[in-house]
N, C-alpha and C positions, 0 to 999 in steps of 0.2 A: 592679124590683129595686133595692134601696137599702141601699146599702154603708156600712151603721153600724152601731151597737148592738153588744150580744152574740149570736155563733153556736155555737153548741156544735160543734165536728169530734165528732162523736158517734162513741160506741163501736157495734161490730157483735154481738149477743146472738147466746152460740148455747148449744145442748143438749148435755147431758152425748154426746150420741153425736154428735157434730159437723152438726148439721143447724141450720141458721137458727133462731133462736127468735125470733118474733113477737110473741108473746103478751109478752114482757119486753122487746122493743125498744119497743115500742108503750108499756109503763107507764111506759118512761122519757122517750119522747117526751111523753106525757101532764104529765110533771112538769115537763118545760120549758115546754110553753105554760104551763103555771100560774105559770110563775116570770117571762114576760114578756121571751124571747127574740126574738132580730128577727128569725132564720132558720135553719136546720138546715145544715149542712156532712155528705155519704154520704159513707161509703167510700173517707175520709182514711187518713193515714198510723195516725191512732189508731182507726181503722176495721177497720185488719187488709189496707187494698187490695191488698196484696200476693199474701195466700193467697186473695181472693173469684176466684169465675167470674166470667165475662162475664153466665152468669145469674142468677147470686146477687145483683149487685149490678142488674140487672133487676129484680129480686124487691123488695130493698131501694127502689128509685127508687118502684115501684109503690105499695109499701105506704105509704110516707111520702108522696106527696103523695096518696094516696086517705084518709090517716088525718089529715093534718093541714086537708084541703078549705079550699084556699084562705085561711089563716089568717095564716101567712105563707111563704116563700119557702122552697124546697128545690134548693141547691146541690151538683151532683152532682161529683166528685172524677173527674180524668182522668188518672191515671198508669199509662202504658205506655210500651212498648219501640221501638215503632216507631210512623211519624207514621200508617201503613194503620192499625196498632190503634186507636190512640189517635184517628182521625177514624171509624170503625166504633164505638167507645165515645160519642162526641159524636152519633152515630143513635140511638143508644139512650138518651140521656140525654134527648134532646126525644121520641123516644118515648113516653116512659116519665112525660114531663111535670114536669121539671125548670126549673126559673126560672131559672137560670144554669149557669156551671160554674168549680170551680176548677184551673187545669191546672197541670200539673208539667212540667220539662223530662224529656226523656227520660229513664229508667231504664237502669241497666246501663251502657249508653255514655254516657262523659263526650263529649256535643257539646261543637265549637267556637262561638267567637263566631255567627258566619253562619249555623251547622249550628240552633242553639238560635235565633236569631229565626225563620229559615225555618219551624222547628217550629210554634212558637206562632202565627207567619203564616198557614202553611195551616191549623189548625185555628181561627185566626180567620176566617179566608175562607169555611169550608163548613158556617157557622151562622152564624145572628141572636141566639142567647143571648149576654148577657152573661156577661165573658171577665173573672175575679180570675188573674190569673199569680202562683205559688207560688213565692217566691224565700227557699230556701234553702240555701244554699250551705255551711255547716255539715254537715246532714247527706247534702245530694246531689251534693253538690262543682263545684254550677255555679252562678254567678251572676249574674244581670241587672242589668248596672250601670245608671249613669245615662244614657248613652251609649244604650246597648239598647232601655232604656225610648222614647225620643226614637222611635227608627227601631218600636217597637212600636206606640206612640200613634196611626201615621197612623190603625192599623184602630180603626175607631171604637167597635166592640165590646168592646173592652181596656178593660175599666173601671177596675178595683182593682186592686191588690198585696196581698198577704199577706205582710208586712214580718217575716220570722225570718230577717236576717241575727247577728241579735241582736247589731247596733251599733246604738246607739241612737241616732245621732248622721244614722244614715240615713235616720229618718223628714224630720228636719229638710233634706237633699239632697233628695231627692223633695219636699216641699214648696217650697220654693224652685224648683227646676226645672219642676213640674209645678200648681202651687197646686192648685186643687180638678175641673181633669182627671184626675186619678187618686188616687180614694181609697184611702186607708192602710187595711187592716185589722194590727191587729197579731197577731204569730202566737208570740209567747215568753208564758209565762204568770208569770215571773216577772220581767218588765218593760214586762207590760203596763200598768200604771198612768203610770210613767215616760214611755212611748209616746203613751200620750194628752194627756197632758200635753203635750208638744213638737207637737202637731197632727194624732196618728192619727185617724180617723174611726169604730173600733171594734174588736171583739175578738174573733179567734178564740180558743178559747179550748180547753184541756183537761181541766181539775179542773170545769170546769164541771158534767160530765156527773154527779157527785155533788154538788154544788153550786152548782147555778145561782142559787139566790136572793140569795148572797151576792156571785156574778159580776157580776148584775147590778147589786146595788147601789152596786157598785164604777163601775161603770162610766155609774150614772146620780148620783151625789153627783158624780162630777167633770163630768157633763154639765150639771148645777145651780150648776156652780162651789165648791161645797162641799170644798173641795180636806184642808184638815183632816181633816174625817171619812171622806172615801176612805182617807185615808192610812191612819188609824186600822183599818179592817178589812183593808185589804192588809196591815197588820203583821202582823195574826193568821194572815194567809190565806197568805203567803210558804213557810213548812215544807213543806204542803200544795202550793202554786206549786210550790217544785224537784221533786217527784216528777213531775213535767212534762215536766223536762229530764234526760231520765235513759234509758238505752237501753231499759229494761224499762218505760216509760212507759207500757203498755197494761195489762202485767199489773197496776202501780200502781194505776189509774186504775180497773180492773175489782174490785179489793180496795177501795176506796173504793166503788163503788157496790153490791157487794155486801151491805157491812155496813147500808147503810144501804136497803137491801133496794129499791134501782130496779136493780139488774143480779147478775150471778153474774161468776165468777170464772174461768171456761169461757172458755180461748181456741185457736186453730189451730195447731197442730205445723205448725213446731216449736218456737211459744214452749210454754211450760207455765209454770201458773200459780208462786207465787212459793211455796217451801217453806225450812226451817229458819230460821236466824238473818237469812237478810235478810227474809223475810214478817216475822218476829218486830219489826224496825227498822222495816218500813214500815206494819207495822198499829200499832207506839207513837207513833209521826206522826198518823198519821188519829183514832186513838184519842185521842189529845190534842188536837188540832183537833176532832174532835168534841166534846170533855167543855166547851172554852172557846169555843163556836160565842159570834160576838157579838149580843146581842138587838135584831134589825134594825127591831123596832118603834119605838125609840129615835131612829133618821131618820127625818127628815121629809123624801122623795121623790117 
């Protein structure tokens, strides 16, 4: 498992009657390996993890690493309520034959300092997968400082961060304190570039899931040093970025992949999908980002 590149937190497909859809999770998958992703992120926060079962995202683990066979890595998302849940999810995640996992502090309860290592402690302890800790504190109102990190590092399974404090000044603390014991994934998509820049090691990402070709690009001209022409498509790509950081980020993201026909628009009550004057604002964004897509043959990468 190697904590670099771009990862899509991919979106969860489902059917006008609420049932998993495959068949379209699966063409979107398909469109990532073609665009040259380093690994798959399940049943993230833009995954929907919230409304999935324990069996759905079963289902989800299974299908993704039987669909992508070995190609590359499939990182299963662990956000629960309690440490019993959330190390009963980490069974089924090696189960189910996942390469790592990315874990969340508790939900619902804000743990304390002690409370949140303890967490992420036992559920380092009662696996061998490789451990990305989800630090942010923005929207989960806990934070893992630098301090945290220190007393987390002993377990040697704690590999990554997924860096959305969205201070960007934090990649640079965690490098300094940590050099390349723990790699940075960055997790804001409109400072990801910035992020890499100062020393992240990769990109989770969200607008990916509609366009990954351009994610990557982004993220391989800065890896060539190419730092000009990154800039250059992140200009374009920024509009598109903030629907990222936005509460309705899902239904966003599932309106972009819709149109461009790897996803539908299908998502779990009680979001519903976007209607009136704000769909109208967020499909003149995509619709404009699409009509000015920049012609990536023009890199040389």
């Amino acid at each position: 498992m190697e904590w670099s590149g771009v990862m899509p937190a991919i979106t969860t497909k489902f059917t006008s009657d609420d049932k998993l859809d495959l068949d379209l999770f699966n063409k979107n998958l398909e469109f990532q390996l073609k665009s040259d992703v380093q690994a798959i992120v399940l049943a993230g926060s833009l995954g929907e993890a919230s409304t999935l079962s324990q069996d759905e995202k079963n289902i989800l683990t299974k299908n993704t690493v039987e669909f992508i066979n070995n190609k590359i890595p499939v990182v299963v998302n662990i956000a629960e309520q309690s440490t019993k849940e959330a190390l009963d999810s980490v069974k089924c995640a090696e189960k189910y034959g996942a390469s790592g996992l990315m874990v969340l502090p508790p939900m619902r309860y804000k743990s304390g300092r002690n409370e949140t290592i303890s967490y992420f402690e036992s559920i380092a302890m009662s696996t061998n997968l490789p451990i990305m800790i989800y630090n942010n504190p923005v929207d989960y109102g806990i934070e893992v400082t630098i301090d945290m990190f220190e007393e987390l590092l002993k377990c040697n399974n704690i590999k990554a961060v997924k860096e959305s404090t969205r201070d960007i000044s934090n990649v640079t603390r965690l490098k300094n304190s940590f050099g390349s014991r723990l790699k940075i994934m960055t997790g804001v998509d409109t400072i990801a570039l910035e992020s890499l820049i100062m020393g992240a090691d990769g990109w989770i990402a969200g607008l990916v899931c509609a366009f990954p070709e351009e994610t990557v690009a982004v993220y391989k001209l800065h890896s060539q040093g190419k730092i000009k022409e990154a800039i250059e498509i992140f200009r374009w790509f920024l509009p598109l970025l903030e629907l990222d950081i936005n509460p309705k980020l899902v239904q966003n993201i599932k309106l972009a992949e819709s149109i461009l026909d790897i996803g539908s628009e299908n998502v779990r009550l009680p979001r519903k999908p976007l209607y009136g004057k704000e769909r109208e604002e967020v499909l003149s964004i995509i619709n404009y980002g699409i009509s000015n897509r920049p012609d990536l043959t023009k890199y040389n990468y």
